[in-house]
C-alpha positions in Angstrom: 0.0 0.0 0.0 1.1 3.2 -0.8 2.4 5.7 1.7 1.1 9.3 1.9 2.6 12.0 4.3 1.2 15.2 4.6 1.4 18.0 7.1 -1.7 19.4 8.9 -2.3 22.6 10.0 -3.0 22.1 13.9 -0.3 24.3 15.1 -0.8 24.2 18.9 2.3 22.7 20.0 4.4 24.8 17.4 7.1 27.4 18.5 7.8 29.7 15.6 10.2 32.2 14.6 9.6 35.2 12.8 12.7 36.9 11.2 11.6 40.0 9.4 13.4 42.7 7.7 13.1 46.3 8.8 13.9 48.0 5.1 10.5 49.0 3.9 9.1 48.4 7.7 5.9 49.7 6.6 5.1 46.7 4.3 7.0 44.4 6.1 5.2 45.0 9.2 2.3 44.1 7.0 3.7 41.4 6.5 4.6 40.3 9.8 0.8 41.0 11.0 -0.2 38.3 8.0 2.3 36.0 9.9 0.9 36.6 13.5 -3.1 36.3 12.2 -2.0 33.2 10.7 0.0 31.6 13.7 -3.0 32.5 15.6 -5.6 31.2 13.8 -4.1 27.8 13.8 -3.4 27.9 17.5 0.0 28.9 18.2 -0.3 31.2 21.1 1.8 34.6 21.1 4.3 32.7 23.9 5.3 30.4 21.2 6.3 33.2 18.3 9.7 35.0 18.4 9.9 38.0 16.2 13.7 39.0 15.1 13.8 42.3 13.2 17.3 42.8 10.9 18.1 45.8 8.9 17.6 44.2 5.5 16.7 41.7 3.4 20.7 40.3 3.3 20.6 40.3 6.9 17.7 37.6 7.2 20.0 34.5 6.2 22.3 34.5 9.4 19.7 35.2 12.2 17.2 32.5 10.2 20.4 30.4 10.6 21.0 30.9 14.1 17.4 30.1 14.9 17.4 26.9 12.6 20.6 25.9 14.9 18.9 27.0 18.2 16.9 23.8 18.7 14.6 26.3 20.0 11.9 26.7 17.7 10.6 24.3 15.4 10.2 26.3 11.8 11.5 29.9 10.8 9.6 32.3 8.4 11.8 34.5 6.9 9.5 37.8 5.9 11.4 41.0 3.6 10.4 43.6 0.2 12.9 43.9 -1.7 12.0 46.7 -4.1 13.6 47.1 -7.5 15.6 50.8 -8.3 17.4 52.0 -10.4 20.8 50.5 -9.5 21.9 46.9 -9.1 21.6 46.9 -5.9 17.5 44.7 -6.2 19.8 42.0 -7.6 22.4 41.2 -5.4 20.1 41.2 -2.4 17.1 39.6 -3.4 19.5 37.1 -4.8 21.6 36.7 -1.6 18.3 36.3 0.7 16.6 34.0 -1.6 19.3 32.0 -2.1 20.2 31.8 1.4 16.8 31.6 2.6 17.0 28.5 -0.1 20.0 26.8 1.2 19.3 27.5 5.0 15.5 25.3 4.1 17.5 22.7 2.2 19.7 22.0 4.7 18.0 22.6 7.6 16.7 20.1 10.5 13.2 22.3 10.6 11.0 24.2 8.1 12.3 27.6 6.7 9.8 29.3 4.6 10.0 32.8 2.5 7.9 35.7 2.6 10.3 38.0 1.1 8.7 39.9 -2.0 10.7 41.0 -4.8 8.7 43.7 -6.4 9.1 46.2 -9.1 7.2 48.3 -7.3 5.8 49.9 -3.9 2.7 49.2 -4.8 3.2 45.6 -6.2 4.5 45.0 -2.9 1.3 46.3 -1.4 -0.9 45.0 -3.1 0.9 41.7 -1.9 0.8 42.2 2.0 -2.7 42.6 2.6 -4.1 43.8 -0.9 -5.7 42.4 -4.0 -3.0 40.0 -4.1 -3.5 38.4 -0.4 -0.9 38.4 2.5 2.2 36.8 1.6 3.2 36.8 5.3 0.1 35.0 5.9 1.3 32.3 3.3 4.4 31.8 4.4 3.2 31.0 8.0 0.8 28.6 6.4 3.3 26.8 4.5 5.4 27.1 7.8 2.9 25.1 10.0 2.1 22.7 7.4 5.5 22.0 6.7 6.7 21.9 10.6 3.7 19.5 10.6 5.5 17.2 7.7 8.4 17.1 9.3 7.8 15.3 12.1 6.7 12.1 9.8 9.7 11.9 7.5 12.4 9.7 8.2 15.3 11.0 10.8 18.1 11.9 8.8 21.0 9.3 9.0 23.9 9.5 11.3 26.0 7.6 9.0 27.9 9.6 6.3 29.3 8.0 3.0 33.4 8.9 2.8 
């Protein structure tokens, strides 16, 4: 017979961590609300979520790490708006959080989701943390709990490493 695993979305014995990025605070704290409602809803009380603000998007990557490593907290939400300009700059620091956001969730013993937009912009951004688009922040908590929920039915990973 086959197999399924799944995660749920009973989040009562969850401890999260929030990591959000203070650069456009206004929409990130947007965001972060979508985040909360979500934890909340699903029944993670406000004693089990840890909020980390950073000053940027780059800056997400080693605190999400640090949590990941904690033992602490059993997924991380990584939540940041990246708006394009007229320099380079969009780039190299959506690509550096996504990608480390990417790697951290890959190789990671718990969850690690993104709710970092990458917009063109402001209001593209807006419209995505709480407007016609939805809450990403809300999303990523979602995908958070269900994955967190996932988790704990996979197999352990192996102690034994090939030389």
């Amino acid at each position: 017979m086959t197999t399924i695993l799944q995660g749920s979305f009973d989040a009562r014995d969850l401890r999260v961590a929030i990591v959000a990025s203070r650069f456009n605070e206004t929409i990130a704290r947007r965001l972060v609300a979508g985040a909360e409602d979500c934890l909340t809803r699903h029944g993670v009380g406000p004693d089990r979520v840890t909020i980390a603000w950073v000053p940027g998007a780059f800056e997400l990557v080693g605190v999400a790490k640090r949590f990941v490593e904690s033992g602490e907290v059993d997924a991380v939400i990584a939540i940041g708006v990246v708006i394009r300009g007229e320099t380079a700059h969009f780039e190299y620091v959506s690509g550096q959080a996504m990608n480390g956001i990417g790697a951290l969730a890959a190789a990671g013993d718990i969850p690690v989701t993104c709710g970092i937009l990458t917009t063109e912009t402001t209001e593209q951004a807006a419209d995505r943390a709480g407007g016609k688009m939805g809450n990403k922040g809300f999303e990523a908590a979602a995908a958070a709990i269900e994955m967190a929920q996932l988790y704990t039915q996979l197999p352990k990973p192996s102690l034994r490493r090939e030389l």
